[in-house]
Every structure is written in C-alpha cells, then in structure tokens.
C-alpha positions in Angstrom: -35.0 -0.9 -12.7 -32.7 0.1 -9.4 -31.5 3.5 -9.5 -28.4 3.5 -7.0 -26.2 6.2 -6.1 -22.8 5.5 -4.4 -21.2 8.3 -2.6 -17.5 8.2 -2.0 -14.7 11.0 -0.9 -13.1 10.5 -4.1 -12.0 7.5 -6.3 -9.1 5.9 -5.5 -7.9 3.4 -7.7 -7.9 0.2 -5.7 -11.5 0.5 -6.1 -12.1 0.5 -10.0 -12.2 -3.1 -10.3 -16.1 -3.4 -8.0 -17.0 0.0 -9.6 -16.5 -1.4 -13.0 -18.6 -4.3 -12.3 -21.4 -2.7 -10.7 -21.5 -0.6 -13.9 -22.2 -4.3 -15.8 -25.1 -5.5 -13.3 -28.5 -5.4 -15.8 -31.5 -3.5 -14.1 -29.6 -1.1 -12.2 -28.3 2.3 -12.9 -25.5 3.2 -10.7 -24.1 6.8 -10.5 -21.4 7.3 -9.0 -20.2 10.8 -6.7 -17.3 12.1 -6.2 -14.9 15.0 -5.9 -11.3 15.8 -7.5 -9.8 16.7 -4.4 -7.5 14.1 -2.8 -7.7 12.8 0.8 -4.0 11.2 2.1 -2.5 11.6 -1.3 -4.5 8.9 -2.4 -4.1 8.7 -6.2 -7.8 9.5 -8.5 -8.6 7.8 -11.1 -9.2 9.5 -14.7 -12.3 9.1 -15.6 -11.9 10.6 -19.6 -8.8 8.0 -19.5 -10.5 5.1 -18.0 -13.9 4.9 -19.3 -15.9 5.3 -22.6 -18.2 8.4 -23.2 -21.3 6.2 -22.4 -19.6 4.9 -18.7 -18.8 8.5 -18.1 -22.1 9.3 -17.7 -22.1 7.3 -14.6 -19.4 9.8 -12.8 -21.2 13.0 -10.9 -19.0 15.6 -9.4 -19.4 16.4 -5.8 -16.7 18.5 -3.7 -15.2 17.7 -0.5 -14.9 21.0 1.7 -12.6 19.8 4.5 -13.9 22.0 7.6 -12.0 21.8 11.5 -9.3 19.5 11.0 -10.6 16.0 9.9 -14.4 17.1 9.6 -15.8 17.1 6.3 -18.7 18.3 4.4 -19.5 17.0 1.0 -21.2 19.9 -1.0 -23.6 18.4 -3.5 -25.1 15.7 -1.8 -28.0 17.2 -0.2 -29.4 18.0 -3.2 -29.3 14.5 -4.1 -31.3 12.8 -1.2 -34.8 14.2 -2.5 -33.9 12.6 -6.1 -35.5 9.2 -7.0 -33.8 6.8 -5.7 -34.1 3.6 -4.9 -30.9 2.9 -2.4 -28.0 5.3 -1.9 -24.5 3.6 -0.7 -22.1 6.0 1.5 -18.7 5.7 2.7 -19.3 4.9 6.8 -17.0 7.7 7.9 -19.1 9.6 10.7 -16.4 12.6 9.8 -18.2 13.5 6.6 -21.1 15.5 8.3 -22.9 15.2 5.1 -23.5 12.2 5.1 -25.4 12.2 8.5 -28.1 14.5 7.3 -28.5 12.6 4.3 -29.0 9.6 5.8 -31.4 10.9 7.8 -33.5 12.9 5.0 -33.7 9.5 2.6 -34.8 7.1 5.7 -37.9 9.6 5.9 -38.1 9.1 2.9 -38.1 5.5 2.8 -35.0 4.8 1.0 -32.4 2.4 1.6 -29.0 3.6 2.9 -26.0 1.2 3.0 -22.4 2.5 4.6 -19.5 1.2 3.3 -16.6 1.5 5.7 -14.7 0.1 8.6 -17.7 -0.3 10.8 -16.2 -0.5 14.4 -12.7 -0.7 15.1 -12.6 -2.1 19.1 -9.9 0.8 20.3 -12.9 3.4 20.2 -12.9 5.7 23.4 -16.6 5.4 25.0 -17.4 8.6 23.4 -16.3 8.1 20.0 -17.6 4.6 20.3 -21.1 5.9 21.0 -21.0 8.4 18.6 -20.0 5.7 16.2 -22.6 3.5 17.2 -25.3 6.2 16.4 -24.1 6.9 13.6 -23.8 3.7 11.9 -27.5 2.9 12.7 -28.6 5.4 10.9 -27.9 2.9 8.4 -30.3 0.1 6.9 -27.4 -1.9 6.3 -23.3 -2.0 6.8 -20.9 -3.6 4.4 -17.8 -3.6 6.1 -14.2 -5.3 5.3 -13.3 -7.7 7.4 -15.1 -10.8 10.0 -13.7 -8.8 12.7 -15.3 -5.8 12.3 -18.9 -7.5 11.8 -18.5 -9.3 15.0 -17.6 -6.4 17.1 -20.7 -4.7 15.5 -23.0 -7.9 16.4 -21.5 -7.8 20.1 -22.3 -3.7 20.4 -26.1 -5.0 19.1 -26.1 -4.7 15.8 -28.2 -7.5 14.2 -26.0 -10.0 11.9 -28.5 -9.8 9.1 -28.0 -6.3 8.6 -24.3 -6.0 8.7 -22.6 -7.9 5.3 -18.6 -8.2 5.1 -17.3 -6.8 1.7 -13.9 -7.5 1.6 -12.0 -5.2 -0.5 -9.9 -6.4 -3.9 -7.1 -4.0 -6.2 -6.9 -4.3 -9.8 -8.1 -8.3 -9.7 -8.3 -9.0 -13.7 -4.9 -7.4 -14.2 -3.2 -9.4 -12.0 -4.8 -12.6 -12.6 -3.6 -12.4 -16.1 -0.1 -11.0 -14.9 0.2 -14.2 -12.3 -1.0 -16.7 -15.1 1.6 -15.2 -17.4 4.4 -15.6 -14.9 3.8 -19.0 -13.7 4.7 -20.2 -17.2 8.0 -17.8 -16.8 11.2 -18.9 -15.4 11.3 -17.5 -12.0 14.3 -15.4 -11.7 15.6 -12.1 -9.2 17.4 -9.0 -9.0 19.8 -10.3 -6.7 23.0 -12.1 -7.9 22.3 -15.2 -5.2 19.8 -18.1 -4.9 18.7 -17.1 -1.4 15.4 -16.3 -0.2 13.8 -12.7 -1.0 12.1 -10.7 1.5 9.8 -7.8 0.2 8.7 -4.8 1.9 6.1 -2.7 -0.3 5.0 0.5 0.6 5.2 3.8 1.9 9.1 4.2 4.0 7.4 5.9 7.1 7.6 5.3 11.1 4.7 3.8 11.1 5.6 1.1 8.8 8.7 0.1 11.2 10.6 -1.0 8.3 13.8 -0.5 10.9 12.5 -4.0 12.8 12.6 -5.9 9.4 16.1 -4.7 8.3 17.1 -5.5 12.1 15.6 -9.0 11.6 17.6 -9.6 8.5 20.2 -8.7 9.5 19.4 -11.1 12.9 18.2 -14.0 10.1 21.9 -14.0 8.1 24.1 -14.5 11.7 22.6 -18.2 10.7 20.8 -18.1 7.4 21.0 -16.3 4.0 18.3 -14.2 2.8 17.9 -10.9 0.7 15.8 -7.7 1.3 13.9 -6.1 -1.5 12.7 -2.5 -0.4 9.9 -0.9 -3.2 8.8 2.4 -1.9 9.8 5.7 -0.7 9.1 8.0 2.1 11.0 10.5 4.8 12.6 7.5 6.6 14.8 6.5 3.6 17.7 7.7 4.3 18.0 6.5 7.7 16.7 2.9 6.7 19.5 3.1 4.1 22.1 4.4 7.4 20.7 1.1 9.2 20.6 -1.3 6.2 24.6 -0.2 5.0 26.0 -3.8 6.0 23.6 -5.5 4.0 23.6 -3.4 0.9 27.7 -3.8 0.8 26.8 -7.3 1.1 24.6 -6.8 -1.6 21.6 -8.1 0.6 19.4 -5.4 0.6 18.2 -3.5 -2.5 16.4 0.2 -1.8 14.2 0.0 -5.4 12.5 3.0 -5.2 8.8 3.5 -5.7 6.9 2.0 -9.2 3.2 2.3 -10.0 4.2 -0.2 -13.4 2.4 -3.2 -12.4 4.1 -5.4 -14.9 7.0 -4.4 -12.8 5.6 -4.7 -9.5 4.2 -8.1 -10.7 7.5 -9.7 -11.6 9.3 -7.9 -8.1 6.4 -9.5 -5.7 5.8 -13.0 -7.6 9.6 -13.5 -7.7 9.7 -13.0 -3.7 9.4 -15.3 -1.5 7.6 -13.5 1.3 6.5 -10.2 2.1 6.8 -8.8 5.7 5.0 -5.9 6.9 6.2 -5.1 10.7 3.5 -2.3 11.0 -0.4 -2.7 9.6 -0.5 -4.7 6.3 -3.4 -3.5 4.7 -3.9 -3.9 0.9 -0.3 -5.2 0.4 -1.6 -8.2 1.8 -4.5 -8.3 -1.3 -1.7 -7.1 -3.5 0.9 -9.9 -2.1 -1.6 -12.9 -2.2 -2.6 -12.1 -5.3 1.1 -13.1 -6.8 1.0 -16.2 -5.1 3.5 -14.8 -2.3 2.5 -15.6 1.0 2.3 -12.7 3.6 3.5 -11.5 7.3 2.9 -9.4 9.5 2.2 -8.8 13.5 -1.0 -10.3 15.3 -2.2 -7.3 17.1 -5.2 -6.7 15.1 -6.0 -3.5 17.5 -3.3 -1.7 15.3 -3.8 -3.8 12.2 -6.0 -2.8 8.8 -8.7 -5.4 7.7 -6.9 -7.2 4.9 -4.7 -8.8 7.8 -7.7 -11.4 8.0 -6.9 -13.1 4.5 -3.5 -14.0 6.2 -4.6 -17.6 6.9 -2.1 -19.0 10.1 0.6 -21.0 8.2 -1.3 -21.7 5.0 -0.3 -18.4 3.4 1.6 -16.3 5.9 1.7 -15.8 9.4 1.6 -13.4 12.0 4.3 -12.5 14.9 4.1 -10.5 18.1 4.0 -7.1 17.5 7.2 -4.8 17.9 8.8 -8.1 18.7 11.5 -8.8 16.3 13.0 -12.0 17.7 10.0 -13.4 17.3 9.9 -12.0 13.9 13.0 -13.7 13.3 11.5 -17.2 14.7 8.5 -16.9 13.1 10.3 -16.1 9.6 13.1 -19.6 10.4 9.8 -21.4 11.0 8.0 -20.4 7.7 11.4 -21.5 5.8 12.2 -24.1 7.1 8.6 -25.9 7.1 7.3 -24.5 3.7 10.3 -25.5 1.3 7.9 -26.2 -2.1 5.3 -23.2 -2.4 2.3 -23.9 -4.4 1.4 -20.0 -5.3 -1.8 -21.1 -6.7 -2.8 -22.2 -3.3 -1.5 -19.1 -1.8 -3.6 -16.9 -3.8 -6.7 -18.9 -2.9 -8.1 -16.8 -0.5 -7.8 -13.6 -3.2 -10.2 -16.0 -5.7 -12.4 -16.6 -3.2 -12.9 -14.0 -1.3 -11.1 -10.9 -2.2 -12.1 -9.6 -6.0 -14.6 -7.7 -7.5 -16.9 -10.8 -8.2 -17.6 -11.5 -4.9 -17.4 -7.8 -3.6 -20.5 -7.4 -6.1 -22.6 -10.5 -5.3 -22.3 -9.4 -1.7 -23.6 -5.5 -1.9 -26.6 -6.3 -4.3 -27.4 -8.7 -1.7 -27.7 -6.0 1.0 -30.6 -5.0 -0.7 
C-alpha cells in the first residue's frame, strides 16, 4: 500500500470533489495537510460537516505563518518529510519556503515529490523565471492546469514525460445531477422578455472590467435586444450600478447580488444564454460549461487563468481582443446570430471529458 501525503495552503472548496476521490482509490492512504487560516478569502471547507469520523482521519493540521509580504512558511511540514512515505504532493508555489526544504529533504531521501500548481506562466521576469525554474525541478514530477502551461515548461527544458496536465473541476457530481434535472425543466428567466441573457459571475472588482460588458450591452441593444444578469458583489458595485442605470430602468440589467446556493446558481447560469467575462475567466468557465452555457472571454492568455483553455473557438464560446469592446460587441452578434439552437449537452462536453474529478484522479496516480 501507497502512503501519500498532499500538502495544500488550505482547502478550498472547489477542490473537494478530486480530494474525495482520491480518498476512494484502494491501496493508497492519502492524508491530507492543511491549515485554518485563509489565503484571498478563499472559503474552507468543514471538515466535521463534510466528512464521516473515519474520512476525518485523513485531514492533518498544519499552519500557514505568512512572513514578508507574500512569503510563506508552512509550520508542520518539516516534521513530516522524514515520515514514511511513499510520494508527497505539494502545491507548486515557490512562495511557500517550506516547501523548498522539504522537497529537498524527501529527494535525499528517495521519495517522490509531485507540485501541483500553475507551473510557468510566460510573463515571468528573467529573475523570477529562473528562480521558478529551479524551483520547479526540484520536483520529480509537475501536474499543472492547463496545455499551455506544460508547453511553456517543455520549451524552458523540462522533459514532457515528467510534466502531466491536471485540469481542475468544482463540485462535478452536484452539478451533473443539477443540469440533468433542468434539462427536463422548462427553461424560463428572471427577466419579463424573451431576449437573450448575458451573465457575469463573480467578484465586482477592477480587475474583472465588468464596466466593458455593461458598455457592450448597452452598444449590443442600439441594434439588438439582450439582457444582463450581474451575480456577485464587490467595491465596484455601486458605480457599475451609476454606469448600468439606463439599462436597469429598461429593466435590462439585473444587479443579483452574491449566492453560494447552487440550486440557485444552477437555475441563474443554465437559464443564460452566455457568460462573458471581460477580465480572466478562470473557474467560471468550469462552473459555466458545466450548465451547458457556453463561455467568453478575451484571447490574451498572458493575463488569462488556465480554465480559459476549455473555451473551445466557436464550439462552446469564444474569445475577443482584450480591452476591446467593439470587438466584444462583434464577437457576441456573431455568436447569436450563427448559434440559434444550442445543444447544452455538447457544450458541457469538454467538462465530461476533461474537467472532473475522474479524470483529475486517473491523471495524478499516473504521475507515479
């Protein structure tokens, strides 16, 4: 039997799903590490809430002391490198000093490490790009979330059989049984009109530029007629609301406010008929597809997360030139006008083939 230990900053939600079947895999014993204290207001699982008293066994405390700004040092995991073990997974952040010394003790002592991270980005200065370089070699093996990532590794000389892309999935059984519920609903939506639905989802920041897509709506209905759905909150509300009045007097644009109910946010995204995120997409793009509504967002995948790469060029989505809202506004008249009868089961194709739990797990016990 495997013993592996996975070593993460905390537990975020988004990942229960891979955790929960990695505690199903027969001959292995996975524990888990972890600490209560959140990073980006990322929400924690429960543990007591979430698992039985035999799972929670699995769990191990470990606690994040955040040193000079974004350094980090993971107290408890030292300890851990001279246990027996037979591979030890770590999140590939080279900011987690930890994890550096770690890695280093269990390769001398002949133990498989894996990172699980980003891998390299491309916008790295030469320094930081060097740094990350030597860092992620310190690994046996790097699972990393998206094609693009893997081939700027192999290009920097890392060898293709030793880097794996993971993909990353949210909450995959839930939703499937939420989407095959709906799609034997009447679809129906908050608006009192027939047209089109746009969706944004997320947090209302700057960096979301949710100012281009109210601009491009209201750009869209000097010829067309389409509605905004807004789900989120953040400091730029009220001035998105200031920039949006037209349309809400029109009743156009609804401001929804923020929901973590995902029989809520289930009915919201599958009743849509596209979701448009003018800054990086991310995991609304998993969270999107998964409802069968196709995605969009802008093509400079410099600035973009790696869930942008299951937006597949006018199949299910499409991406536009970034902080370019005319071409938003083509892009979008193009989408509408050439994809009149959506097949959401083909939409959500890439998320059954690539981006759930399943296939996240067949692809890390293959890594070692």
């Amino acid at each position: 039997m495997k013993s592996i230990y996975v070593f993460s900053n905390i537990y975020p939600k988004y990942r229960k799903g891979i955790w929960d079947r990695l505690l199903e895999v027969e001959n292995h014993k996975i524990s888990f590490f972890f600490s209560n204290r959140t990073i980006d207001n990322i929400a924690a699982v429960s543990i007591e809430k979430e698992y039985s008293v035999n799972n929670q066994k699995a769990f191990k405390k470990i606690d994040n002391i955040f040193l000079y700004k974004w350094l980090i040092w993971q107290k408890g995991v030292l300890s851990r490198t001279f246990d027996s073990v037979s591979v030890v997974i770590f999140l590939g952040e080279m900011t987690v000093i930890s994890t550096w010394i770690a890695s280093c003790i269990l390769r001398l002592r002949g133990i498989k490490v894996l990172f699980w991270g980003h891998g390299i980005y491309g916008e790295e200065s030469k320094i930081k790009l060097l740094l990350r370089k030597i860092f992620l070699k310190l690994a046996n093996h790097n699972l990393v979330y998206g094609e693009r990532a893997k081939k700027l590794m192999i290009e920097y000389g890392f060898k293709h059989n030793k880097v794996s892309v993971v993909y990353n999935s949210i909450n995959y059984d839930q939703q499937l049984d939420l989407f095959q519920k709906l799609e034997n609903e009447k679809k129906h939506s908050i608006f009192k009109n027939n047209y089109p639905v746009l969706l944004f989802i997320g947090r209302l920041t700057k960096e979301k530029k949710v100012n281009q897509l109210i601009e491009a709506v209201k750009l869209l209905n000097e010829k067309l007629n389409f509605n905004l759905l807004i789900i989120g909150e953040g400091e730029e509300k009220l001035k998105l609301e200031e920039l949006a009045q037209d349309l809400i007097i029109e009743n156009r644009c609804i401001f929804y406010g923020k929901s973590y109910n995902e029989d809520e946010l289930s009915r919201l995204i599958y009743n849509s008929d596209l979701t448009v995120s003018p800054g990086n997409v991310g995991l609304t793009a998993i969270h999107s597809l998964s409802y069968g509504t196709p995605v969009c967002s802008h093509s400079n995948l410099s600035n973009q997360m790696p869930e942008v790469e299951s937006i597949i060029e006018g199949k299910n989505g499409f991406l536009f030139e970034e902080n370019n809202v005319l071409n938003m506004v083509e892009k979008i008249e193009k989408w509408f006008s050439s994809n009149q009868n959506i097949n959401k089961i083909d939409i959500r194709k890439i998320i059954h083939e690539k981006y759930n739990p399943e296939n996240q797990m067949k692809i890390i016990l293959n890594s070692f």
